[in-house]
C-alpha atoms as one frame of an Amber mdcrd trajectory, in Angstrom:
protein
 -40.155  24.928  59.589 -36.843  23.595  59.345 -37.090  21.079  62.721 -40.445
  19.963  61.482 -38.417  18.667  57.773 -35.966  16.937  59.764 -38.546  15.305
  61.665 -40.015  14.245  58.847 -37.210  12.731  57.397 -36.012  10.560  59.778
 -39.807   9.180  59.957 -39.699   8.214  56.508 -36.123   6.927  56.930 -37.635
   4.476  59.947 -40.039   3.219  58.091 -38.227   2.061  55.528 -35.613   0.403
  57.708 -38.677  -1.203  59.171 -40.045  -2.654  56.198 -37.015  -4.156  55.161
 -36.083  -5.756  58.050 -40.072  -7.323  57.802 -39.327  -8.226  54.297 -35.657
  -9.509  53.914 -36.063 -11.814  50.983 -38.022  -9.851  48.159 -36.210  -6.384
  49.430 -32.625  -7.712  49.544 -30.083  -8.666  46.866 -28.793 -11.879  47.318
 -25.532 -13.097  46.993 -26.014 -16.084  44.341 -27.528 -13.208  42.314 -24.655
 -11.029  42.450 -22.257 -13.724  42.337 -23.799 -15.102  39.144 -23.595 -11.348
  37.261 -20.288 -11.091  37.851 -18.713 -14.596  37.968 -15.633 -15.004  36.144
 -17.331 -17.767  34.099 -19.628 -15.019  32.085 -16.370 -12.868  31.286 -14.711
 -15.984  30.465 -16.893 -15.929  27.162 -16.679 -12.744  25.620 -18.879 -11.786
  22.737 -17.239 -12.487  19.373 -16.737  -9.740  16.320 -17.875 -11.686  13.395
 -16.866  -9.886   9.753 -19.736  -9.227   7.242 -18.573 -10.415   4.346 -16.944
  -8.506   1.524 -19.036  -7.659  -1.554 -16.671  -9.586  -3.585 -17.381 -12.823
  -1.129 -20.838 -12.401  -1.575 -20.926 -12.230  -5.423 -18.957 -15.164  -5.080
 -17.503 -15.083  -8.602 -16.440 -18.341  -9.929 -13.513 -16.739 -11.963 -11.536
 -14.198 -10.431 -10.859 -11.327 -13.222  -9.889  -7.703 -13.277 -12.991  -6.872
 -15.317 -15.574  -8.804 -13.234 -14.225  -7.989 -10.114 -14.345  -4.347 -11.106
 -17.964  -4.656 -12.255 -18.965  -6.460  -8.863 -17.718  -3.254  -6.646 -18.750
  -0.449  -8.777 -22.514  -2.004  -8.386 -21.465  -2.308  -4.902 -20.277   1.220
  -4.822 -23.368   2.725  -6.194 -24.908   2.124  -3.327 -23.046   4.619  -1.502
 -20.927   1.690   0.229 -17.337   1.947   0.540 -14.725   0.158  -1.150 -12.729
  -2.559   1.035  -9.075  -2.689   0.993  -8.932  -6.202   0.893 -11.073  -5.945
  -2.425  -9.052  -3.645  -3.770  -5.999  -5.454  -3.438  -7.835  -8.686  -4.638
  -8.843  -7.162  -8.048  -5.238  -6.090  -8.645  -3.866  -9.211  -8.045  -6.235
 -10.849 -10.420  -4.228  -9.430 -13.051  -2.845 -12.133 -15.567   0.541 -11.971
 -17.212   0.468 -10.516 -20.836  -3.380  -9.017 -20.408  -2.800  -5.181 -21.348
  -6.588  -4.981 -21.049  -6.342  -6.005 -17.596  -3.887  -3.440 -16.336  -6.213
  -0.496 -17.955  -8.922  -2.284 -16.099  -7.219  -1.703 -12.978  -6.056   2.233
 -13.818  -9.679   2.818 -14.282 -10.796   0.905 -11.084  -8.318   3.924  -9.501
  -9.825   6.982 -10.963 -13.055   5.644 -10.740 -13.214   4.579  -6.621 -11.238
   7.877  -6.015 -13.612   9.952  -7.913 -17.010   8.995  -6.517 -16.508   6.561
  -3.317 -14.183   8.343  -0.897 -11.534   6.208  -1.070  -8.431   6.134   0.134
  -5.139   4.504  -1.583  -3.109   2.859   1.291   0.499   1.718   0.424  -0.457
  -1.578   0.105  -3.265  -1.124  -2.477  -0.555   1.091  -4.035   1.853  -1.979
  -4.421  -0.930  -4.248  -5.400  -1.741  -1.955  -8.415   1.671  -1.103  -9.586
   2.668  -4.809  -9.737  -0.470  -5.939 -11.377  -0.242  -3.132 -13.983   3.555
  -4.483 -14.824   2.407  -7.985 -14.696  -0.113  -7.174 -17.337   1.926  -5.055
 -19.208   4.943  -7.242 -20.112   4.096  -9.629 -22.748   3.748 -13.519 -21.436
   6.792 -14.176 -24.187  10.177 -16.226 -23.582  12.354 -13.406 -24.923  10.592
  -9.813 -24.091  11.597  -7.311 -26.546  12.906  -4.016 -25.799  10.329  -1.990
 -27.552   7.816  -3.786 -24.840   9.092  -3.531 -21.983   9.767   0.184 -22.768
   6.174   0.435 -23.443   4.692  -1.560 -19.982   7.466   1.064 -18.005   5.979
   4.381 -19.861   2.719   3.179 -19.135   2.553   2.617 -15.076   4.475   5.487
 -14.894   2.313   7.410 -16.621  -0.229   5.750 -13.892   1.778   7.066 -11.041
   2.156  10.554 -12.657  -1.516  10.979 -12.933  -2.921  12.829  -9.772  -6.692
  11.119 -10.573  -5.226   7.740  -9.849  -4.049   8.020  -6.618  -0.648   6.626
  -6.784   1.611   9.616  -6.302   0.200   9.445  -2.498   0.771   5.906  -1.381
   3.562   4.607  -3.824   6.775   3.960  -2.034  10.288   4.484  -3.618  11.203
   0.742  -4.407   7.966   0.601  -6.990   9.355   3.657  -8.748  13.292   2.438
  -9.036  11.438  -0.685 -10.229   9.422   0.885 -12.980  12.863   3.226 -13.683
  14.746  -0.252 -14.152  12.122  -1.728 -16.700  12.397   1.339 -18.784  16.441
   1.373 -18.465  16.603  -2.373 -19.260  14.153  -1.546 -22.107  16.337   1.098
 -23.535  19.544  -0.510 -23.484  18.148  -3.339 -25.335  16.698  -0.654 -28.030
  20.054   0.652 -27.895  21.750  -2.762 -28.521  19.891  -3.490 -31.518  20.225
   0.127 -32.640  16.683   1.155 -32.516  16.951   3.550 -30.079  16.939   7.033
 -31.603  18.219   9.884 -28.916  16.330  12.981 -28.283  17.349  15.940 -30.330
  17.967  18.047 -26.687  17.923  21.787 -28.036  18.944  25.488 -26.274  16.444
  28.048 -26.398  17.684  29.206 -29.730  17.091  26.102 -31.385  20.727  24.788
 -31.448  21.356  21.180 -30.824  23.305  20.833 -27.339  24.851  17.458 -27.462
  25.022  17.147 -31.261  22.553  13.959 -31.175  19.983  13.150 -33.932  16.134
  14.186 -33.855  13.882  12.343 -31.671  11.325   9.435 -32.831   8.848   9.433
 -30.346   9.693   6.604 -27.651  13.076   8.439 -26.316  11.138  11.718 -26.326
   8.472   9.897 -23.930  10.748   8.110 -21.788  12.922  11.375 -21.109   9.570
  13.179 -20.110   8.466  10.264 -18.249  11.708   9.746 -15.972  12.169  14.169
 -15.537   8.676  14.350 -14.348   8.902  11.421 -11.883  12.105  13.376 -10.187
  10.413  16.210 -10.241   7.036  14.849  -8.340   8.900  12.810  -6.079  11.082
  15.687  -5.018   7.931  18.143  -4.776   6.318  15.364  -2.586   9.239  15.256
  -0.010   9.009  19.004   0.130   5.541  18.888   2.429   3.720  20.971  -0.292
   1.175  20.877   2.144   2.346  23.933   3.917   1.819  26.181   0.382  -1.784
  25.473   0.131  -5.059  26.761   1.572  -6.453  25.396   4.491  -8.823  23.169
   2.972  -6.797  22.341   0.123  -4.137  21.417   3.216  -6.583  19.407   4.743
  -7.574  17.185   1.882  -3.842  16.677   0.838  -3.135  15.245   4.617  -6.246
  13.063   4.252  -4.741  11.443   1.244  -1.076  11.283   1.560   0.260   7.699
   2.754   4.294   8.288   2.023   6.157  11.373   2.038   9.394   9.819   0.610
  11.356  11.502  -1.911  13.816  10.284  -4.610  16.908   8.038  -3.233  20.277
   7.852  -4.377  19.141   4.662  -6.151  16.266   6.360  -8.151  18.663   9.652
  -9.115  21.259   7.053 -10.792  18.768   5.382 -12.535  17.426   8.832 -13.562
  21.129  10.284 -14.461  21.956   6.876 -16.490  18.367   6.900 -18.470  18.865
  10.739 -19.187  22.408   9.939 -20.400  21.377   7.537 -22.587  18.917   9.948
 -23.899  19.696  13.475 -23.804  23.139  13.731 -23.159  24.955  15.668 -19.913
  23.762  18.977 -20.229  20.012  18.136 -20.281  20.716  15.284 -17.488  22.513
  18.352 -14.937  19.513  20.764 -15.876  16.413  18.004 -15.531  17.243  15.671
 -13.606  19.944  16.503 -11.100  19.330  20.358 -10.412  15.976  20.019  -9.401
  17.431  17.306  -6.741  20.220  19.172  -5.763  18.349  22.683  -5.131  15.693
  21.301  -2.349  16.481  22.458   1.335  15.965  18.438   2.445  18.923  17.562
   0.095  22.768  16.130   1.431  23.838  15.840  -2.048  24.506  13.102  -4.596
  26.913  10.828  -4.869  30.033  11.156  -6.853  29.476   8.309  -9.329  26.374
  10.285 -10.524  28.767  13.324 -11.181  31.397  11.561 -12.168  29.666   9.590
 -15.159  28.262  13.193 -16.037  31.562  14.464 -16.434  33.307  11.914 -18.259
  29.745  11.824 -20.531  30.612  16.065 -21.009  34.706  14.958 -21.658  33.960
  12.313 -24.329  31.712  15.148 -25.959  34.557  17.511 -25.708  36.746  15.529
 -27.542  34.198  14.055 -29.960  33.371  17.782 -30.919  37.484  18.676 -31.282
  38.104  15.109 -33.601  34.911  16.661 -35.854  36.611  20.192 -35.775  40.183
  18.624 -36.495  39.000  16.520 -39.290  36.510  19.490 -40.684  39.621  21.787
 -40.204  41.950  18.896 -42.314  39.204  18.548 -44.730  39.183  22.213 -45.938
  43.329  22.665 -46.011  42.732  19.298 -48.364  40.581  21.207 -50.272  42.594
  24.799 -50.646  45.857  22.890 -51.700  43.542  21.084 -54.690  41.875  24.520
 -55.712  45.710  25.784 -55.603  47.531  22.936 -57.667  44.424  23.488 -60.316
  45.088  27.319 -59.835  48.540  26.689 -60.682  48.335  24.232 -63.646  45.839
  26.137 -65.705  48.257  29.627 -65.422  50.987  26.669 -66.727  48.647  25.862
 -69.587  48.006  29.563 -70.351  51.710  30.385 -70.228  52.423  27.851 -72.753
């Protein structure tokens, strides 16, 4: 059975060698053919990637705003097409100077393409957003008042501090020590013009700790503001990744662009705002504790100490001048309740 294969086999296999050698030219692959399918002159010519347009080039807008940019892409996004980056960053820069309605247009743009478009905050839609927000924030004026400025800081902070936005994954460290020096410049020129009321910074049993004056609203903000950014930024350079559930895990490591924490740079803008504010005990229990107690931590710097302590020594002394002068006060008063003692038993004797 075998033999009678074989033989088989090489029958077919000599007729086909026969019928190509009686038909060369339709059977055989010639070499202008070949040469033509892989001549250098076809790779030469390589077939070009051309971009589809963005939906903001095809709406074509003839003026560029905020508000009509962020129309054009949420149409575009209900279609269940993503949201370009280049968009994105195109919308925030749109911003104009002194437009506070344009920097809440572009917080909402945030919340809205992170809540129902999948996307993705990179650090350079982060820096797009944060400087349009300030842009539109600060008032278009000559002179900018303190009050103002104070106001635009409190209010892209409060951006960044907001998980829904995005921010807190993508912003980098020289946005926030930006927004930190707004508010500082802010306050000092509140505190120059002696508007700037300190916060009333109580214990737990309702004494006041540094001996300032109640709050009025903005200080009480801006302390809450700048403890809460040390505090994210510090929880963000602590990989709180490796707390959570898996999925939880995995959706945080989707998101998360920067891991940086708070730099010597931000921590003395911190110390000097808190300072101003709520005096050295609250600034060593807010701000600079919650620094100094993470594992990735080499320390401060001794400047930041070192204006602490001279803030706690000037308090010191402050409080022994009041105690001196309280102390003076009421010897004042026991010598006049003694010479009046004295002359009416002189009256009485007479």
């Amino acid at each position: 059975m075998i033999p009678a294969t074989s033989a088989a086999l090489r029958g077919a296999l000599r007729s086909t060698r026969c019928l190509r050698l009686a038909q060369p030219d339709c059977l055989s692959w010639s070499s202008d053919s070949a040469s033509s399918r892989f001549s250098t002159a076809a790779s030469a010519e390589p077939k070009r990637w051309v971009r589809a347009p963005s939906a903001l080039e095809k709406a074509s807008l003839p003026l560029v705003t905020p508000g009509h940019a962020l129309g054009v892409l949420q149409l575009h996004g209900a279609g269940g097409e993503n949201i370009r980056r280049a968009d994105f960053c195109e919308l925030c820069n749109s911003s104009r100077p002194g437009k506070i309605k344009d920097a809440r247009v572009i917080a909402k743009g945030l919340r809205k393409f992170k809540e129902g478009n999948d996307f993705i905050l990179h650090t350079d839609g982060a820096r797009a957003a944060m400087t349009g927000m300030m842009r539109s924030m600060l008032p278009n004026y000559k002179v900018v008042y303190g009050k103002l400025r104070v106001d635009a800081a409190l209010f892209v902070a409060g951006q960044f501090l907001d998980e829904k936005t995005g921010l807190y994954y993508a912003v980098e460290i020289d946005l926030i020590d930006d927004v930190l020096g707004e508010l500082h410049k802010g306050l000092l020129e509140m505190k120059e013009k002696e508007l700037l009321v300190p916060v009333k910074a109580a214990n737990d049993d309702g004494d006041d700790a540094d001996g300032e004056v109640e709050d009025d609203g903005v200080s009480k903000n801006a302390m809450r503001v700048t403890e809460d950014i040390i505090k994210l930024l510090v929880k963000r350079r602590c990989y709180p990744e490796n707390q959570m559930k898996k999925r939880a895990s995995r959706k945080y490591l989707t998101l998360i662009q920067v891991t940086d924490g708070p730099m010597p740079t931000t921590m003395k803008l911190a110390s000097e705002i808190s300072l101003m504010l709520a005096g050295p005990s609250a600034t060593r229990e807010r701000i600079l504790d919650p620094y100094k107690t993470a594992w990735w931590t080499r320390g401060l710097d001794n400047g930041i100490y070192g204006k602490v302590e001279k803030a706690e020594a000037e308090l010191v002394m402050e409080a022994a001048k009041i105690a001196a002068a309280e102390k003076e006060k009421e010897s004042e008063d026991d010598e006049e309740v003694t010479d009046e003692t004295a002359s009416d038993e002189s009256d009485v004797d007479k």
